[in-house]
C-alpha positions in Angstrom: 0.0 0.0 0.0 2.5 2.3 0.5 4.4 1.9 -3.0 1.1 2.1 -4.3 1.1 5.4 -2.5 4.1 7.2 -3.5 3.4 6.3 -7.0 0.0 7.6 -7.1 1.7 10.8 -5.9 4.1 10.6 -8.6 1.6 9.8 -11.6 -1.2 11.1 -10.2 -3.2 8.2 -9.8 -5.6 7.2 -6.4 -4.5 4.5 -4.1 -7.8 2.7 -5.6 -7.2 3.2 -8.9 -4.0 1.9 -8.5 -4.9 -0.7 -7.6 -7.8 -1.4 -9.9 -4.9 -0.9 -12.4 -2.9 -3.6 -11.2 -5.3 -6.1 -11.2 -5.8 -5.5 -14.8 -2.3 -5.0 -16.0 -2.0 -8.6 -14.3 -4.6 -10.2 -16.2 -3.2 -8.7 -19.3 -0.1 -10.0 -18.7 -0.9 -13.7 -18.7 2.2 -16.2 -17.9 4.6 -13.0 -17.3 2.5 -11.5 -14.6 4.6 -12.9 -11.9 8.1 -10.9 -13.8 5.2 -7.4 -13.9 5.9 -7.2 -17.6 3.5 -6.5 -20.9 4.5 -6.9 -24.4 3.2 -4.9 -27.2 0.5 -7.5 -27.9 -0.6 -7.5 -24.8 -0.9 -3.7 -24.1 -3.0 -3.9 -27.9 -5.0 -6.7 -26.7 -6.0 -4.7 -23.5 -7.1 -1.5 -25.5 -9.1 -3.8 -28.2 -10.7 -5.7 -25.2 -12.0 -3.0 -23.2 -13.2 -0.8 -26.2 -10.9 2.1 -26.1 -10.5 1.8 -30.0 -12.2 3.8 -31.6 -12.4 6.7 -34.3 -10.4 8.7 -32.3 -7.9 6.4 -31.1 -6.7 3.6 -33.1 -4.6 0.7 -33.1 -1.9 2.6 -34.7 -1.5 5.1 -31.7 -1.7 2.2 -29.1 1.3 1.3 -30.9 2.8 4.6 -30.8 2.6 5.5 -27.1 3.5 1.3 -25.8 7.0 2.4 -28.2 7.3 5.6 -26.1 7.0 4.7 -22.8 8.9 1.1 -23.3 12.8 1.3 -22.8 14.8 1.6 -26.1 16.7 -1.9 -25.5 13.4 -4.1 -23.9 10.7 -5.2 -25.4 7.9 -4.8 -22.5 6.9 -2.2 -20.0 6.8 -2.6 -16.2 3.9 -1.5 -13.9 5.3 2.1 -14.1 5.8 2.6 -17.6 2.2 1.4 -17.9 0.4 3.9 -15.8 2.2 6.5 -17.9 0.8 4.5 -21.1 -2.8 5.2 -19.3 -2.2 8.8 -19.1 -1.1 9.3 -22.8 -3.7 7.2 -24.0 -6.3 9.7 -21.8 -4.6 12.4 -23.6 -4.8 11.0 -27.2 -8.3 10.1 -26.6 -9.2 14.1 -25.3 -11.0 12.5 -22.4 -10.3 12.1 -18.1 -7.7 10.1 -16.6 -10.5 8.3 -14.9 -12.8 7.7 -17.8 -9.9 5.3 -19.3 -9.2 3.7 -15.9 -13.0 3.2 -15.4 -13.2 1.6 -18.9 -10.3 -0.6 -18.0 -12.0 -1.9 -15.0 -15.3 -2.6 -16.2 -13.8 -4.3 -18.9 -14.3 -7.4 -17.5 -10.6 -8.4 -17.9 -9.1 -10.5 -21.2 -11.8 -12.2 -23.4 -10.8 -15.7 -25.2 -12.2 -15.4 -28.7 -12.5 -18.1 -31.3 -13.8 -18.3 -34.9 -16.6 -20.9 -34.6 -16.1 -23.6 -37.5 -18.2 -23.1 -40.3 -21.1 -25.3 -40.7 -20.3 -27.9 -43.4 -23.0 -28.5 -46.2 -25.5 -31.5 -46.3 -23.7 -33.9 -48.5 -26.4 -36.7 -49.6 -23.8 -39.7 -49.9 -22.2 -39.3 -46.8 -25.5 -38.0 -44.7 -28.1 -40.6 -46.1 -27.0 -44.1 -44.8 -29.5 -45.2 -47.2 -27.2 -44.3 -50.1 -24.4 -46.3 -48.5 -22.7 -49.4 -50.7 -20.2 -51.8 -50.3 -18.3 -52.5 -47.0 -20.3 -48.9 -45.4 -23.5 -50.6 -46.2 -22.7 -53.8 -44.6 -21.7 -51.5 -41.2 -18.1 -51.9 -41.6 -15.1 -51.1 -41.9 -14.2 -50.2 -38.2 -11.2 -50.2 -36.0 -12.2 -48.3 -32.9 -15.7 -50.2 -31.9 -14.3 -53.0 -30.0 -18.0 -55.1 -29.9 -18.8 -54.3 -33.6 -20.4 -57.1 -34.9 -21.7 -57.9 -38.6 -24.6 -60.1 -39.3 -23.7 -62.3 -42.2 -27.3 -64.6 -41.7 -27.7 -68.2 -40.7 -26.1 -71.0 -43.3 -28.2 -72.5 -45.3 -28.4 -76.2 -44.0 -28.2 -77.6 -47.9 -25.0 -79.7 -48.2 -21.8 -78.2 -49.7 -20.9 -78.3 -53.6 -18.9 -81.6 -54.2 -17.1 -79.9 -57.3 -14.5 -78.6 -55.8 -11.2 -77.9 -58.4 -8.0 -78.8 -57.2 -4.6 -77.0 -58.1 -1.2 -78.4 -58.1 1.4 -76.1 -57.0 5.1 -76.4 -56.6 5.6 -75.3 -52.8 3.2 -77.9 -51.9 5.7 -80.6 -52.5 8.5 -78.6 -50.6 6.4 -79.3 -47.6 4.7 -82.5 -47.2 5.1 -83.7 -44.0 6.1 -87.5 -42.8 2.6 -88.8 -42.9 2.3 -87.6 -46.7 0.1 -84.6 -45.6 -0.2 -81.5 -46.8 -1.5 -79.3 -43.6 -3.7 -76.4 -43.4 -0.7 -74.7 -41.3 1.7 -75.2 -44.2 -1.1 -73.5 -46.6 -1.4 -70.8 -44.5 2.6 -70.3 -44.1 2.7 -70.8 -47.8 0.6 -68.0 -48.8 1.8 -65.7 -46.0 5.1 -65.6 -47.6 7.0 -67.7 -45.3 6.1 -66.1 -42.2 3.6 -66.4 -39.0 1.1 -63.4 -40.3 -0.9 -62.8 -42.9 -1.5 -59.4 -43.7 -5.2 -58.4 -46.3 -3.4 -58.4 -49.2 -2.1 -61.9 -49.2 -5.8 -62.9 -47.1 -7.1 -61.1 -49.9 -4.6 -62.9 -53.1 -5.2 -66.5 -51.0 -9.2 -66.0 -51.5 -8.5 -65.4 -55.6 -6.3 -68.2 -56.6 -8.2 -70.8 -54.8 -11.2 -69.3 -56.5 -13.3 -68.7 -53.1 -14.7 -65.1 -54.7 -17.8 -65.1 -56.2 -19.0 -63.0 -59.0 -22.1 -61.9 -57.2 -23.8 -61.4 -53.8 -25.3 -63.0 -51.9 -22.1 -64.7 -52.2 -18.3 -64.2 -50.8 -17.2 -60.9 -52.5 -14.1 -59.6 -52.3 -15.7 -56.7 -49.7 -16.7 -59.5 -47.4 -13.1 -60.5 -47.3 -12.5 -56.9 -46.3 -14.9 -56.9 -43.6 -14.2 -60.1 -42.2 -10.2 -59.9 -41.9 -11.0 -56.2 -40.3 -13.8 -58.3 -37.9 -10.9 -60.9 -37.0 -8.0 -58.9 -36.5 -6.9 -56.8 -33.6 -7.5 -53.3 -33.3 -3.9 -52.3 -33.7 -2.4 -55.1 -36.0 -2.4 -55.4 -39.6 -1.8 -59.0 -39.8 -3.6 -62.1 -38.5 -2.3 -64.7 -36.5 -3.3 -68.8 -38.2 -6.0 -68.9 -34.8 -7.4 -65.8 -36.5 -6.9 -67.3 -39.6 -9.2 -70.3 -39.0 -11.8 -67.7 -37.6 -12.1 -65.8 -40.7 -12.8 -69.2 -43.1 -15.3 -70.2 -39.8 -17.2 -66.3 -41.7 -15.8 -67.2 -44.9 -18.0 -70.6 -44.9 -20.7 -69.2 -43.7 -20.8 -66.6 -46.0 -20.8 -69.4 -48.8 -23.4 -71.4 -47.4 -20.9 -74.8 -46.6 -19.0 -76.3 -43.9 -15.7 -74.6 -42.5 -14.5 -78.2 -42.8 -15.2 -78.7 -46.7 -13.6 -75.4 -47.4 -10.6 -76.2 -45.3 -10.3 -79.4 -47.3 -10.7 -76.9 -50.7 -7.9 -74.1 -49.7 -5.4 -77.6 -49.1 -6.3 -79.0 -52.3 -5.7 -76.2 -53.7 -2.2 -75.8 -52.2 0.4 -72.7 -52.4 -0.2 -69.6 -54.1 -0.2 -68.7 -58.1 2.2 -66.7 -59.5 1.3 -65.4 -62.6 3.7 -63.4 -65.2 3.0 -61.3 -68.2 3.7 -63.2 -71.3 5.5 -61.1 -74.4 3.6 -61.0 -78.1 5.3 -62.1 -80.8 7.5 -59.5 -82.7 8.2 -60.9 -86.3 11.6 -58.7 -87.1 13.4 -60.3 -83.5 11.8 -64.3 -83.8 11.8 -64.1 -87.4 15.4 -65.2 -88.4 15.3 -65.1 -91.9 14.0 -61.6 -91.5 17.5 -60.4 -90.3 19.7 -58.4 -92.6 23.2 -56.9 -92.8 25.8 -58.6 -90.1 22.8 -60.1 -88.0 22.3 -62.4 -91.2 25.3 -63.7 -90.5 25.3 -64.3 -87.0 26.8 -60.7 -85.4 27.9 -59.5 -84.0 30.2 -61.4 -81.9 32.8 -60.5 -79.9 33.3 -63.8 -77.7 33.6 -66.2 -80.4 37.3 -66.2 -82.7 35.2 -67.3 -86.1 32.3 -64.7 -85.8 32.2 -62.2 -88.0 33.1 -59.1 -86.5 33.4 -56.2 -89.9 33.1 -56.7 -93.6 36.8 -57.5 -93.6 36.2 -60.9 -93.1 33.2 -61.4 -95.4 35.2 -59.3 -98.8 37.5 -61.3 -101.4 41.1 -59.6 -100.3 43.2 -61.7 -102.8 45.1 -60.2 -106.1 43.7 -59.0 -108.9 43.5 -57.1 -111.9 42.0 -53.6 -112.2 39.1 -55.6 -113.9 38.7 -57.6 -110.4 40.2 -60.8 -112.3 42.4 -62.8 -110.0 45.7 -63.6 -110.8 
């Protein structure tokens, strides 16, 4: 109370308004009101927030009187130096001390303003769930809901197709086991690349080459394999374990309307996966050998072999003769 005192003497100031003054130059100054320092911004802010812009007084001689009453070397003003600000701004503004410190008090302190997002248009394939197709319309896919469940419908109790194709493939004979016996395990290793996880893509290849898609619903499409390896999986894996595996052809079955069993027995018939390769046309001028001209008709060029032909020196009559190319 006392240094509030003296310097009301000295800026001519009330004990009360001084310290109505303080207690707003300390909510202005935010973190730094324990140092009893304001910026620039913060001096603006105070001004803006307590509507003592206006015509008169603008922005642009807040800025002014904070650079005249701040020290030339700092950046902020001290408690001191912003009384003085007070008076100035009482002076640029032609009105009473007390009418700015009054406006400064009933301010109501620093206000926390935000722009409120803007309201996003209806968009009809996104808001009408009605619209939805594919995996969305099926409830799916979803990685946060940990009871999501999807409703794939009871299996029909008719027996399972007995034409069921079977496809020889070369790893399959790489891992036959003592009893003769080619395992689901080892199918599932096999088309997981070697490894213990399967990640969609290779769920995804498996499902084509042993021809378990079908071209239409209600039967196993290639979105249903989407769902169900995102039903099977954990939350934060991309790869399924072979326990996970076997629950995804438990769906997988069901999904076709036959027995997890008979469709275990199919995938292992079926064995490892396809690899399939791009095959080249025919180009005429390259297969076509009698096609070739110049040195490439006679087999060049050559540089490992001693009896290719590697210039016309070695194809040209170099043997004596006449002007009249007679030989002698």
């Amino acid at each position: 109370n006392q240094d509030l005192e003296k310097l009301a003497a000295m800026s001519g100031f009330t004990p009360d308004e001084e310290t109505a003054l303080l207690d707003v130059f300390c909510a202005f100054c935010g973190v730094d009101a324990e140092k009893g320092q304001m910026d620039g911004r913060q001096f603006a802010k105070m001004t803006r927030d307590t509507n003592l812009i206006d015509k008169k007084f603008t922005s642009i001689d807040t800025d002014i009187i904070f650079a005249k009453v701040k020290a030339k070397s700092l950046r902020k003003i001290d408690f001191h130096q912003f009384l003085s600000a007070i008076e100035m701004c009482a002076t640029s503004k032609r009105v009473p001390v007390s009418d700015v410190v009054a406006a400064l008090v009933t301010g109501g302190g620093p206000k926390m303003t935000g722009k409120s997002p803007a309201r996003s248009t209806k968009v009809r394939l996104h808001d009408d769930k009605a619209g939805y197709t594919g995996v969305h319309a099926r409830g799916g896919p979803s990685t946060v809901d940990g009871e999501r469940h999807i409703d794939f419908g009871e299996p029909s109790p008719r027996a399972p197709s007995a034409k069921v194709s079977t496809v020889t493939a070369s790893l399959q004979e790489t891992h036959i086991t003592e009893g003769g016996e080619y395992t689901l395990k080892m199918f599932f290793t096999d088309h997981a690349g070697g490894g213990k996880d399967m990640d969609g893509r290779q769920f995804a290849k498996m499902a084509k080459d042993t021809k378990l898609i079908d071209k239409k619903p209600p039967g196993l499409t290639t979105i249903d394999l989407d769902i169900i390896f995102a039903k099977v999986k954990d939350k934060s894996a991309r790869k399924i374990t072979f326990k996970q595996f076997r629950e995804a052809l438990k769906a997988c079955a069901e999904k076709k309307h036959m027995y997890q069993d008979a469709l275990e027995e199919h995938l292992v018939a079926s064995g490892g996966p396809v690899f399939t390769g791009v095959k080249t046309e025919k180009v005429r001028l390259h297969d076509d050998k009698a096609a070739y001209t110049g040195v490439y008709s006679h087999g060049g060029p050559d540089t490992g072999s001693l009896t290719a032909h590697h210039d016309i020196s070695t194809l040209t009559d170099r043997s004596q003769a006449d002007v009249r190319g007679v030989k002698r």
